[in-house]
N, C-alpha and C positions, 0 to 999 in steps of 0.2 A: 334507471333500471328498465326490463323488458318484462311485462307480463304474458309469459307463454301460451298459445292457444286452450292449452289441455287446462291449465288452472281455471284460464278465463273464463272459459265453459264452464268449467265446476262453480264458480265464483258469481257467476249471473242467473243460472240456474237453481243456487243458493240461494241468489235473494228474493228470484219470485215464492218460492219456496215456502221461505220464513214468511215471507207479505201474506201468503195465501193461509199462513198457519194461524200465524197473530190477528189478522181478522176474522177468521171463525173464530179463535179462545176468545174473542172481546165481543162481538157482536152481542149476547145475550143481554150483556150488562151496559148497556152502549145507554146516555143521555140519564143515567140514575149515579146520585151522590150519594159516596158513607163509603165505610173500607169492605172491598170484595172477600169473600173468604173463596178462591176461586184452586183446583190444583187438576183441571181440565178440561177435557169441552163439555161443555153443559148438551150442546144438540145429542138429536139424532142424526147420525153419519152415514145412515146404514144407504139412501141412496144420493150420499157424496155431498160434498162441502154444498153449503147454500150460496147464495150470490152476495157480492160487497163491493161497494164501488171504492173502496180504497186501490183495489188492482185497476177494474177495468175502465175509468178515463185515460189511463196512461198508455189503454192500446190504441185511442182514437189519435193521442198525441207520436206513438210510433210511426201512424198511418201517414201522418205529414212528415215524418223525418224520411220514411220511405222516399218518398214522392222530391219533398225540398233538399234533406240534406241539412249541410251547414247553412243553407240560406233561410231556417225556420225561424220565424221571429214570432211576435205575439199576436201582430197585424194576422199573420196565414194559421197558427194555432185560434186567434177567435174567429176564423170566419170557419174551421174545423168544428171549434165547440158549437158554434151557431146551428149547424148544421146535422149532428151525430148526438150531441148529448142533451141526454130527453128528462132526467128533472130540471124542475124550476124552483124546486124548492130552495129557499138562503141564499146564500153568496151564487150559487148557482146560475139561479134565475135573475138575480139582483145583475148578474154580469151581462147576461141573455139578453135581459131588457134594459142597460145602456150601451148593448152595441147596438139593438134595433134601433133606437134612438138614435145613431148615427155618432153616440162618443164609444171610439177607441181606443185602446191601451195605449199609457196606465189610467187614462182619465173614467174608462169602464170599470176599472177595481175599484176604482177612489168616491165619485162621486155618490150620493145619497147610498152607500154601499153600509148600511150597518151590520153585515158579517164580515167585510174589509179584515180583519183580525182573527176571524176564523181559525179551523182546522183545514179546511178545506183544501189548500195549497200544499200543507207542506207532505200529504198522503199522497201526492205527485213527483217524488222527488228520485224515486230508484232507477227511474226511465233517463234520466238524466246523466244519474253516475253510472249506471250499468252501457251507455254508450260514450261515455269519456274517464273509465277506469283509469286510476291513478290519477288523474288531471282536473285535483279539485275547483282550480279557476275557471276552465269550461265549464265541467258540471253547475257551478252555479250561475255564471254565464247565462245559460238557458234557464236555470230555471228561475231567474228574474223573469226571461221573456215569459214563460207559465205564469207566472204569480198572479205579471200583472194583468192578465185578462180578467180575472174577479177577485182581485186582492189588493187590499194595499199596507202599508205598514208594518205591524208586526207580523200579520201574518206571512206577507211578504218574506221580511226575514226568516220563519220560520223554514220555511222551504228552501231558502237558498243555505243555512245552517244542513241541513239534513242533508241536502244533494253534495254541498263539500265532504262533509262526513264521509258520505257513502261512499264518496269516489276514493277517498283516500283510504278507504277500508278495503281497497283491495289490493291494495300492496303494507297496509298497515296494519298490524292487529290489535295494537296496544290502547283501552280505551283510554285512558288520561292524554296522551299524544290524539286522538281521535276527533276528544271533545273541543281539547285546542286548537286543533287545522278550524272545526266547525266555528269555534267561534271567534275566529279571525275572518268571518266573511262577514260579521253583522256591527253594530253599533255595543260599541261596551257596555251604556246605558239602556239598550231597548230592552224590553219586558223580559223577550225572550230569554235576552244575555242572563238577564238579573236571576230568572228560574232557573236556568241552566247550572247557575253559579250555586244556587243554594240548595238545588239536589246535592252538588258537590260537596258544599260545607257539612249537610247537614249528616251525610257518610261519613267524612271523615273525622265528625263530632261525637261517632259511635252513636246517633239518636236512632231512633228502631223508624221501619218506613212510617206506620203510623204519626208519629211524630214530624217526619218529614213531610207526611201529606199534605198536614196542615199549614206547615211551614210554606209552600211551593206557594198553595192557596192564596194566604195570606200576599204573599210577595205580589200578586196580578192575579186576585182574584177573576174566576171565570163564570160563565153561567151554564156551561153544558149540562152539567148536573142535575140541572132545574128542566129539564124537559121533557121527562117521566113521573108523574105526581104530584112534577111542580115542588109547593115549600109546604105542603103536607105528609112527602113524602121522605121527605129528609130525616134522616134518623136524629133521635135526641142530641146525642154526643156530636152533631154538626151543626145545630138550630145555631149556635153563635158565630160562624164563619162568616164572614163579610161578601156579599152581594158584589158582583162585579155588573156594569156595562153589560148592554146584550150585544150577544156576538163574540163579545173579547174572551176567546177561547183557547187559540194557539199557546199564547207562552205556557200556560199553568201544564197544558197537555204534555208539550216539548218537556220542562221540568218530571211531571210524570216518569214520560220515557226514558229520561238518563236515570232517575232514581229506580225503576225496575232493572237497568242494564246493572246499576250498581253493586245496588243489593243481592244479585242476584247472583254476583259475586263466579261469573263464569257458568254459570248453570242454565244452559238454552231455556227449558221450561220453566224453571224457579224466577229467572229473570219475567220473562214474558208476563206470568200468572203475578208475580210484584209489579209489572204495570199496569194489569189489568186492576188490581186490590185497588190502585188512587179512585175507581172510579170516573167519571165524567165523560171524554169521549172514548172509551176502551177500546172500539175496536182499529183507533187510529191510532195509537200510542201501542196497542200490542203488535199491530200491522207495521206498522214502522219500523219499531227495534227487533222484529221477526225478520226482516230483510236486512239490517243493519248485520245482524247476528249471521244470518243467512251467507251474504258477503262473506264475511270474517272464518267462515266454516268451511263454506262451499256447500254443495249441496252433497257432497259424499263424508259429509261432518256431522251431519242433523240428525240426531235420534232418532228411529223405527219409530218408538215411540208416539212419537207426533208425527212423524211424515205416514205414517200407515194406513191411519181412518182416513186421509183426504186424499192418497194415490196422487196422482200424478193430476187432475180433473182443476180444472179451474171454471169458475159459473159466474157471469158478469149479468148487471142489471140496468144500465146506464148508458147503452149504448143503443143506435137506433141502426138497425141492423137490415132497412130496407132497400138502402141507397148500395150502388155497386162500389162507391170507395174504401167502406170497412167492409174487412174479412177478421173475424173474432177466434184467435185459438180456442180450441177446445181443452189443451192441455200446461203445466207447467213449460214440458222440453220444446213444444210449438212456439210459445209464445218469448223464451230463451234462443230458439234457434231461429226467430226473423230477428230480435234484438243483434244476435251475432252476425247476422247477417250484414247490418246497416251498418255496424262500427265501422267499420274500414271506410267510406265515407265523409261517415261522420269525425271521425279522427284524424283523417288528411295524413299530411307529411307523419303524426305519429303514429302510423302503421306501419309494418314494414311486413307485407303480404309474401315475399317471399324467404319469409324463418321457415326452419326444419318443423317437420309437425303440422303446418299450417300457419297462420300470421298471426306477428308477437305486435304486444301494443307499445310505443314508448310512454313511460309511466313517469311522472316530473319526481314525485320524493325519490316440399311443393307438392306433397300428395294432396292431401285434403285442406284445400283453400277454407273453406268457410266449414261447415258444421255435418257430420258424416248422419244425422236423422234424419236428411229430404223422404219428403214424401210426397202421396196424392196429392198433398192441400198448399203446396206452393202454389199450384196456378190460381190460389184464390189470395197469393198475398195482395197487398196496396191495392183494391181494389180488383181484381184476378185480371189484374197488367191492361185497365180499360185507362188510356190514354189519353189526353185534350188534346196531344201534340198532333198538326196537321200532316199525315203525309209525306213525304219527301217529294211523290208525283205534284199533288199539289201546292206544296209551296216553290216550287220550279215552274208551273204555271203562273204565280200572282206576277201580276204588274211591278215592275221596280219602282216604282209610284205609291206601292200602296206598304203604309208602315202598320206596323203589328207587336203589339201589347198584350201579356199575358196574367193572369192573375186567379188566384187562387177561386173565384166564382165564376168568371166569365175572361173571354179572348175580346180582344177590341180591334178592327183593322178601320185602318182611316185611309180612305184611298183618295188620290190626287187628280183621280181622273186623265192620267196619260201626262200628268204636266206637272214641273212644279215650279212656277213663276207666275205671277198675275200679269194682267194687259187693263191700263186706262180704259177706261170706255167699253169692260167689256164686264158681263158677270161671270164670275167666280163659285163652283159647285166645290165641294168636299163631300164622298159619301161617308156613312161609317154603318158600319155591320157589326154585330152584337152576337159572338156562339156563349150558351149556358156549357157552365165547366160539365166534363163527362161526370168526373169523381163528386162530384155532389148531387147534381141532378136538383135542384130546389124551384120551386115555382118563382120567377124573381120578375121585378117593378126594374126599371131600368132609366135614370133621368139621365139626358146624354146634352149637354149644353157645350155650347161655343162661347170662345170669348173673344171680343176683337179688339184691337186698340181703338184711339180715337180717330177721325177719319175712314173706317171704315163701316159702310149700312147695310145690313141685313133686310134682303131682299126675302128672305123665309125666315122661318120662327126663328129665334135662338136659342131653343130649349124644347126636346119629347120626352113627354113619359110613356116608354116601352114595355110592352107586356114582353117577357123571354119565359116561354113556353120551359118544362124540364125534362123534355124529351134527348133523347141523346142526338147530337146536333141539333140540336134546335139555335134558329138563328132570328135576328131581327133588325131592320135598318131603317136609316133616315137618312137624310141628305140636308146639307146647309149651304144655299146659295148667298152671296154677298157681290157687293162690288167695292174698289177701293178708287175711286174716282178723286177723294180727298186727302187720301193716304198720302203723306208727301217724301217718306222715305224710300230705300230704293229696296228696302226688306222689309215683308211682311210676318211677322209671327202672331200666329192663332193658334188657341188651347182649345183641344176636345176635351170635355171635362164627363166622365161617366160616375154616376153617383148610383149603389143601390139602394131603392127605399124599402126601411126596416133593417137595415144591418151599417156597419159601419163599411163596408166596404166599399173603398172608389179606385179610381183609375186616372188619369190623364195622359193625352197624346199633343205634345208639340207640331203645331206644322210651319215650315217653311219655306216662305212663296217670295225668290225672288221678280222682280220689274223687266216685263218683257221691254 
């Protein structure tokens, strides 16, 4: 089937929507355990929604789908988080500092990672279905590559559950078909599945949510609960709930949010306010099934009600907003209409850009191309269009000699020096020059190391540590002289190896020198 421009639009604008809803209704009661008596926002709204990073890391991650495309992986999303997302708090920072540490995804989620299981992951997941509507296996696709940058396991799973769901909720509305597309992407047995499963049961046991609370609990206890008051804070009627592992938060949350979608029995707000009542992380569990719901509605489906006190205003707190590669909507339809933007893209052959109306998606279960609200602030999308890419002038001046690497921090060129064959008896130079990426801009350490086989001696060091200034072009070089007087084959291959230090990011350039 085709998903038509006009739904789509309504369909993705729906889900920042509901995201933007269900994290303010949850925020208040966010990291406190016992059942909410909660039936609206508790703030004052009066100068517009507060900030919640349940929305805005998934614009740092747009910002690289802008830029990469289909070619975004976890490697080019953490050298993005490294870069733009400013706490350090939890899985966060756990992730921060083992990519400075030089491990990369997934070994950055996994290792001494004790919120590995988090919530953190799966409050990233609408970015994913909202750019591969209908096409649950993409959508989760990427959002394994998300996970793994600060996640491992269940939390993991939780996020790629969410991102199939969502995807398939826009062409599906049914939630019993919804929760099964979702949990056909995880392990039957992981925590998640198992919460998931007994929101379920515990619905269709007619047990009241109360009842189900404890039951989710129970099934993978969590500890979010505990991080307001601690275990003094806990009301009587929960002192005997069972103590989970720290960190292990995901599943019981995940459980949460289907049992508010349940209960809620079709009721956008009754739903949302029944996930916030579980308690624990509320404003990811209400933010979640707020975008779930959102999808399923569109956003010309959503109550006044709720969409009224928050307008259209979206307020992020998580993003570091000095460097020229993010540009932050100010708005819901902004931040909807770069999402629409990228589909096409991002979606490849299942785009079909010229449907009536504008371009329909193909979904697996020629007036206005993309989205009729441009305004002033596209020139400030994907970095307001500041480019790493060289020239055309000059890359028609470089030497046919000199090869060229590109990568999400820095450009690497290795140049041959006019030649590319070695001579007996003669030394042998390689330069390499080092530009810092425009879109980041970061102050960076630069180790640029040669490798040779055996038979040939390094006449100069085999290894600089570079200072690469963050000025835009900023560039930095060295040179590696060698001779291969011992070399006894008639082909030489040497590795430029660029390593940055404090992040996990590297590089390598082949060279190949055949025997004058």
């Amino acid at each position: 089937m085709k998903l038509d421009f006009k739904t789509y639009k309504d369909k993705v604008t729906g889900c920042w929507a509901g995201k933007n809803i269900g994290g303010v209704l949850g925020a208040p009661f966010e990291g406190k355990r016992g059942y909410v008596d909660v039936e609206f926002y508790a703030q004052d709204l009066s100068a517009g929604p507060p900030p919640n990073d349940d929305l805005d890391l998934q614009i740092i991650w747009l910002a690289a789908v802008e830029r990469y495309g289909r070619n975004v992986n976890a490697s080019i999303l953490a050298d993005y988080w490294l870069s733009y997302v400013v706490p350090n708090w939890c899985e966060y920072g756990k992730g921060k500092s083992n990519l400075k540490a030089g491990l990369a995804p997934p070994m950055s989620g996994e290792i001494d990672n004790v919120y590995k299981d988090s919530c953190g992951c799966f409050i990233r997941s609408e970015i994913w279905a909202c750019l591969a509507p209908g096409n649950p296996s993409l959508a989760a696709r990427y959002a394994y590559e998300d996970a793994i940058v600060d996640h491992s396991g269940e939390g993991m799973y939780g996020e790629i559950f969410c991102a199939a769901l969502q995807s398939a909720a826009f062409t599906e509305g049914d939630t019993r078909k919804l929760l099964s597309i979702g949990l056909s992407y995880i392990p039957a047995d992981c925590a998640v599945a198992r919460c998931v499963k007994r929101a379920i049961a515990c619905y269709d046991n007619g047990d009241d949510i109360k009842k189900a609370r404890r039951a989710i609990h129970i099934e993978a206890p969590g500890t979010f609960g505990l991080q307001i008051g601690k275990l003094s804070g806990i009301p009587e009627y929960d002192r005997d709930m069972p103590l989970g592992e720290p960190g292990y938060d995901a599943p019981e949350n995940i459980g949460f949010l289907v049992a508010g979608w349940l209960y809620g029995e079709g009721d956008f707000g009754k739903s949302l306010c029944s996930a916030v009542a579980c308690g624990e992380d509320t404003d990811c569990t209400a933010a979640t099934l707020g975008a779930i719901l959102g999808i399923i509605a569109g956003a010309s489906g959503l109550p006044e009600k709720w969409t009224a006190p928050l307008g259209d205003k979206i307020a992020t707190m998580c993003i570091d907003k000095t460097s020229a590669g993010i540009w932050v909507p100010d708005t819901v339809t902004e931040l909807a209409d770069r999402v629409m933007r990228a589909a096409p893209l991002f979606m490849g052959g299942a785009c079909d850009i010229f449907a009536e109306g504008g371009y329909a998606l193909e979904c697996l279960s020629g007036n206005d191309l993309y989205c009729s609200t441009a305004t002033e602030y596209l020139k400030y999308m994907n970095g307001m269009f500041v480019k790493d890419e060289m020239p055309v002038s000059e890359l028609c001046a470089l030497s046919p000699y000199v090869q060229r690497q590109e990568y999400p921090t820095f450009t690497m060129f290795v140049d041959g020096c006019g030649s590319a064959s070695f001579t007996r008896g003669e030394d042998r130079t390689l330069k390499v020059t080092l530009y810092n990426a425009r879109c980041m801009m970061n102050q960076l350490w630069a180790r640029v190391t040669l490798y040779t086989p055996p038979g040939v001696t390094l006449v100069s060091s085999d290894s600089y540590l570079l200072s690469l200034n963050n000025l835009i072009g900023s560039k930095t070089e060295c040179s590696f002289t060698f001779n291969a007087d011992s070399f006894p084959g008639p082909k030489l291959e040497v590795l430029v190896d660029v390593a940055i230090e404090g992040r996990h990011s590297t590089g390598a350039c082949k060279v190949v020198l055949t025997r004058c």
